[in-house]
N, C-alpha and C positions, 0 to 999 in steps of 0.2 A: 655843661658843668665844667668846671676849672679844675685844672690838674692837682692846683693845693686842696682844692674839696674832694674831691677823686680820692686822692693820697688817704684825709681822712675819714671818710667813707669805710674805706676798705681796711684799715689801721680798727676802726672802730667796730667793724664787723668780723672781723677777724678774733677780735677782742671778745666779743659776745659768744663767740663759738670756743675758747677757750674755756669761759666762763661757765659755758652751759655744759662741758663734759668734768668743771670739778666741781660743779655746785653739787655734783652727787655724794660727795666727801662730805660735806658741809650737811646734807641733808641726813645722812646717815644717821649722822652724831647728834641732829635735833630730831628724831624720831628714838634715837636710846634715851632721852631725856621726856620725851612725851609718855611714850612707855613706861615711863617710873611717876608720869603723874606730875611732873616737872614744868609746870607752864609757865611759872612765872620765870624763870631763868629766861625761858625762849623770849617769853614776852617782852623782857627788859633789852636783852638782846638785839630785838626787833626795832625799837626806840630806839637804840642809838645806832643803829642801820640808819634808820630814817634821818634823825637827825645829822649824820653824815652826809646825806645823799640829799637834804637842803643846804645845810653848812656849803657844801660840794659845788654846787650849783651855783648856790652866791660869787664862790670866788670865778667858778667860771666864766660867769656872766662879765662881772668885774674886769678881769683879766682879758677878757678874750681869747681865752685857750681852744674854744671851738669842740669840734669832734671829736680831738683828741684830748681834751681836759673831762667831755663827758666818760669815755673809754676808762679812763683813771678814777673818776669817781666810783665805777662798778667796780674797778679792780678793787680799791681799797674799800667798797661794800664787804667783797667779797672775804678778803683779808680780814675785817674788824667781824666779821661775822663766826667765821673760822675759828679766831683765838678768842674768842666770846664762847664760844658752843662746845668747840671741843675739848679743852681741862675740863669744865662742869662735865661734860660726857662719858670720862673719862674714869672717874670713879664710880662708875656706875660697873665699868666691864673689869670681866679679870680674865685670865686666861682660860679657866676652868668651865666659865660658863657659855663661852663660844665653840657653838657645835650648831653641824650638819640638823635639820629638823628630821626627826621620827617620820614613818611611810606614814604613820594615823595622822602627827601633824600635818603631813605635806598633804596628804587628801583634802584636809579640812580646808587648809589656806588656798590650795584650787580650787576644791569646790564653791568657797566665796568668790573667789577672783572669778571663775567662770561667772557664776550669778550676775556679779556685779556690772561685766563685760556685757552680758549678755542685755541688762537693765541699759545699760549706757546708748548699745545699738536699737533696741526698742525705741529711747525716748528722740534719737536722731532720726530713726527712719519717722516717727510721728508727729517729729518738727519739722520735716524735709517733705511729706510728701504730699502738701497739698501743693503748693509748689510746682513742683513734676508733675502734679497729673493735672491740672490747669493748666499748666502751659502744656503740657504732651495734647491734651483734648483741641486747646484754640490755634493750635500753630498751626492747620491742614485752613483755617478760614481765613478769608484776603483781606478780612477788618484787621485781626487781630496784629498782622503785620504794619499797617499803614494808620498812622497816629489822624488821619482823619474820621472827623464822625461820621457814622453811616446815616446817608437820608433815606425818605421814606420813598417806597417805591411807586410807580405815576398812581397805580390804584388806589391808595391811600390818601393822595393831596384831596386837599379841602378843599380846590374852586370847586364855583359849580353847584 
């Protein structure tokens, strides 16, 4: 790999991991608007993400901007998404109505979040485990390693 790809490689990954610790910002403020019932906002919102993020692509393509022209097209995702979401968001809160959840709410909302954790790990371990115990069963037999077919042993052959 060449040091100018190198360079945006890691320019771009870098970028991504910025991304991914404030999209929590961003997602906030579209769940205060889900919450209210709000979808079309999100949903328009959503469009012209997208549409940026072709628009985006074009000129990269165009341009030649490479690694680091895709890196900018999520930032400015990121950005148009941001001042899209959060003024709508924003009248939804006031100071008054942000607060700490009740012990009865917080039971509630763990007790789902357990459930829902606990569903999540069922439907993995029962997509995961036939998997594992087909291979745990054949891996001890000398076929299963060796991508040749097994012949028939002498007392089986057909001369004769």
């Amino acid at each position: 790999m060449s040091s100018s790809l190198r360079a945006q490689a890691v320019f771009l990954l870098r970028t991504f991991g910025i991304l991914g610790l404030t999209s929590f910002v961003h997602t906030l403020f579209q769940q205060v608007l889900n919450s209210r019932q709000r979808y079309a906002w999100s949903t328009q919102s959503s469009l012209a993400v997208y549409a940026l993020y072709i628009v985006g692509f074009i000129i990269v393509i165009h341009t030649g901007a490479g690694l680091r022209g895709v890196a900018l097209i999520f930032v400015g995702q990121q950005i148009l998404a941001s001042a899209l979401i959060i003024p709508a968001a924003l009248r939804y809160l006031d100071r008054h109505s942000v607060s700490l959840l009740s012990w009865r709410e917080l039971r509630t909302v763990a007790s789902f979040s357990g459930k829902v954790q606990v569903g999540n790990v069922a439907w993995l371990v029962n997509s995961e485990v036939d998997p594992l115990v087909i291979g745990g069963a054949f891996r001890s037999t000398p076929w299963a390693s060796t991508p040749q077919v097994p012949t028939l042993p002498p007392s089986c052959s057909r001369s004769g």
